[in-house]
C-alpha positions, -999 to +999 in steps of 0.1 A: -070+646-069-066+613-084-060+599-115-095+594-137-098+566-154-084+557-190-110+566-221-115+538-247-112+551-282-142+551-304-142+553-345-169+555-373-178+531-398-151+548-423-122+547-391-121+583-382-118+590-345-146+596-322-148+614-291-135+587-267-157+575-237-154+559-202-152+526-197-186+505-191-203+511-154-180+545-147-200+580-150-192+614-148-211+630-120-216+666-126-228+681-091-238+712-083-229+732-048-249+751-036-287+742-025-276+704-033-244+694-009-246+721+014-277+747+015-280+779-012-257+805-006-254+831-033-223+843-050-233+878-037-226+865+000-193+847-002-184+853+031-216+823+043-189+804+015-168+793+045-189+784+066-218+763+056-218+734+070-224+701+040-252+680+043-239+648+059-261+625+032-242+641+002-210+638+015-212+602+022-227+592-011-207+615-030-170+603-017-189+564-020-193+573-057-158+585-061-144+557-041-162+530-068-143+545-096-171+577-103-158+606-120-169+634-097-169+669-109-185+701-094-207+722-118-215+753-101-228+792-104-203+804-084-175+818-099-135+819-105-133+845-078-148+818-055-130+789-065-102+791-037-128+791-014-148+763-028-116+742-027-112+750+003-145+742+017-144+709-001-110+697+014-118+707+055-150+686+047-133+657+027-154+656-005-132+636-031-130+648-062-116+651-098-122+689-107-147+717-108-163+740-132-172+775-123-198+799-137-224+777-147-252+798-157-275+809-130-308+805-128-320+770-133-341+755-163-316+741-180-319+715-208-283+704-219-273+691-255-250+670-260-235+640-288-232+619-255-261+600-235-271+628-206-288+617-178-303+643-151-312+639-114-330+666-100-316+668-064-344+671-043-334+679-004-315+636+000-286+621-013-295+585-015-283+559-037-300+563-072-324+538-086-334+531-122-370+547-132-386+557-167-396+588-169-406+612-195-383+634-217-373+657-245-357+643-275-350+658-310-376+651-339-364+627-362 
């Protein structure tokens, strides 16, 4: 894995420190596995774990990401007891990337809170280069 790039420091109007943040034009793609670069296999079946073969679109967009300076991280359901397998899955197919995080919660609907600007993409069967649109959202009430 390579090295990610270096956080800028952030401080508050009184000069107290500030969760830092990536520099300007460099995200932090959070990608899920399965159903979105390869097709749904469930953690009860981890034998299909090995081989399923990745969807050639996510692949290629996903290692052009990483390649631009993208932070690429997998976010998936399956668990710690699959992450040798995951790993390596991802290296005999190439995917580049920084680091994973198992045992997301199953399940879907989710709606993530966070201090730091959260975008989502609902993946929906193409990785393709993404585009700006407006769309609608929930925020907190003022």
């Amino acid at each position: 894995m390579e090295k990610q790039p270096e956080l800028k420091p952030i401080f508050d109007e009184q000069g107290n420190a500030l969760s830092p943040i990536l520099p300007e034009g460099v995200k932090n793609f959070l990608i899920d596995i399965d159903g979105t670069i390869c097709d749904d296999v469930p953690n009860e079946q981890p034998e299909r774990m090995r081989i399923i073969e990745p969807y050639p679109d996510a692949l290629e967009i996903i290692n052009k990401w990483y390649d631009q300076g993208h932070i690429i991280y997998y976010f998936t359901s399956r668990t710690e007891e699959h992450r040798s397998i995951t790993e390596e899955w991802l290296r005999k197919h190439g995917f580049k990337y920084h680091g994973m995080l198992m045992g997301k919660p199953r399940g879907g609907n989710y709606h993530w809170i966070d201090n730091h600007i959260v975008r989502a993409t609902r993946f929906k069967g193409k990785f393709t280069d993404l585009i700006v649109e407006t769309k609608e959202i929930e925020v907190f009430k003022d």
